[in-house]
Every structure is written in structure tokens, then in C-alpha cells.
N, C-alpha and C positions, 0 to 999 in steps of 0.2 A: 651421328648426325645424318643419318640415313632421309632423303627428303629434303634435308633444310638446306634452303640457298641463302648466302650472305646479301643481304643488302646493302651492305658498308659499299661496296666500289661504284654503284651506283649514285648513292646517298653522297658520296665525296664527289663524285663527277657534278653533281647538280650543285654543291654549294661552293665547289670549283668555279666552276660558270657563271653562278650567279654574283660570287666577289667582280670577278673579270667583269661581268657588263655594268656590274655599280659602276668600275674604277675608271671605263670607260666613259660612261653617261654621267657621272657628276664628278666636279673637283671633290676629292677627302685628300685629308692633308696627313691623316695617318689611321691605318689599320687597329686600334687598338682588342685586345685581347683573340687574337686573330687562335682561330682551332679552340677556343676555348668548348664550345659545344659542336663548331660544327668541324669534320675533317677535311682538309684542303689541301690538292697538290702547291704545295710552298713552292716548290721550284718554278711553277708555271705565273702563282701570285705574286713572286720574287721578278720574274719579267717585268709584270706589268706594273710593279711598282716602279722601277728602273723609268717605264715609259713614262709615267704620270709622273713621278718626283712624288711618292706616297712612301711616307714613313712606317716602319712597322714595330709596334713598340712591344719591349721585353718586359714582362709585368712579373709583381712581384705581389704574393707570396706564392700565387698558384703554379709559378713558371709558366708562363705563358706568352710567348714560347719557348719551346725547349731547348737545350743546346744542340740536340740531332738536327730541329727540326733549323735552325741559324745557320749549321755547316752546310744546310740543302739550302738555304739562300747566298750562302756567299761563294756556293760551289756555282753558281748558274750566275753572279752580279758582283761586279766589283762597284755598283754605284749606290747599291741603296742604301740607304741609311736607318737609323731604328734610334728609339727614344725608350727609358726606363719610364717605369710608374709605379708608384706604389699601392696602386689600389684599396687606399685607405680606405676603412668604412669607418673610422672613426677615428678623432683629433689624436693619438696615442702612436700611431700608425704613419702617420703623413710623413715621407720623405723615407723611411724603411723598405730599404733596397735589397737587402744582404742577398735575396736569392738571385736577383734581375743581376746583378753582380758576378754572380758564380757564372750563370749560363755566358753573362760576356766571356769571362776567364778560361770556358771550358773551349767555346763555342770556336775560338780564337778573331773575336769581333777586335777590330784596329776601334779603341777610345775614340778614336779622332771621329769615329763614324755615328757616332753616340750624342745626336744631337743637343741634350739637355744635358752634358757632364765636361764640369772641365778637369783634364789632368792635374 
């Protein structure tokens, strides 16, 4: 890799920043498929959810997000909270959690913090 510079830490730095000043400059009530394409310091997005009261939801089938990436939010926030989805694309689909599930399980997210599920 003689030459090649990585653009990844820049490329995160810029779509880092630019969730922060959405979450600043408008109300969102929740993050949905957050890292899905772009990468994001979670622990820094996990602040400023905590400040806004911004949801971050655990999507399902892609894992989105991951269980790593929930122990970096609950390592930096004991307030935020996250909602499942199953990103249906089709009526077959709807309400099909099983992975958004596991990453809870893995993740060690408290239920209680899982705004759309009850015990």
C-alpha cells in the first residue's frame, strides 16, 4: 500500500460532524439506520443524543447497529435510548426482529431502554 493514504478517518470525521450539527439545528426524534453507509464516532453521536433526547434505533436484518457499535453508546450514556425496526420492504417482513434482538442480547441494552418493546 506503498502511496495509498486512507480516507476513512477523514470521511468519519466529516459525517461525524455533520449528524452533530443536524441534531443540533433541528429536532429528530430518532437516528434511524445510523452507520448504515456512513461511519460515525457512535460514542461522540451517543452524547448528543443524551443532549437532544434522539432515539437511536437497532435495525433489523442489516444489524444496524451493531452490538460493538451499542457497548460504545452505553459505555459514554446511561440515558439514551433506542427503538427496534424491522425495515420491512415488504408485508412478509413487518415486525421481524430476530437480529435487532440478538444485538440487544449481545449488546447488554436494559429492555426497559427499548422504547417500542414491552417485557
Amino acid at each position: 500500500k506503498l502511496g495509498v493514504v486512507s480516507l476513512e478517518p477523514k470521511f468519519s470525521e466529516i459525517c461525524t460532524e455533520t449528524m452533530l450539527k443536524t441534531l443540533d439545528n433541528y429536532k429528530i426524534n430518532m437516528i434511524t439506520h445510523p452507520t448504515r453507509s456512513y461511519p460515525m464516532d457512535m460514542e461522540r453521536i451517543a452524547k448528543k443524543c443524551e443532549e437532544t433526547n434522539t432515539l437511536l434505533e437497532i435495525n433489523d436484518p442489516k444489524g444496524l447497529l451493531n452490538a460493538d457499535q451499542v457497548r460504545k453508546v452505553l459505555k459514554v450514556s446511561d440515558k439514551v435510548n433506542f427503538a427496534v425496526g424491522s425495515d420491512a420492504h415488504c408485508v412478509e417482513n413487518v415486525g421481524k426482529c430476530e437480529t435487532a434482538f440478538k444485538i440487544i442480547k449481545e449488546s447488554g441494552v436494559d429492555i426497559k431502554r427499548v422504547v417500542n418493546v414491552e417485557e
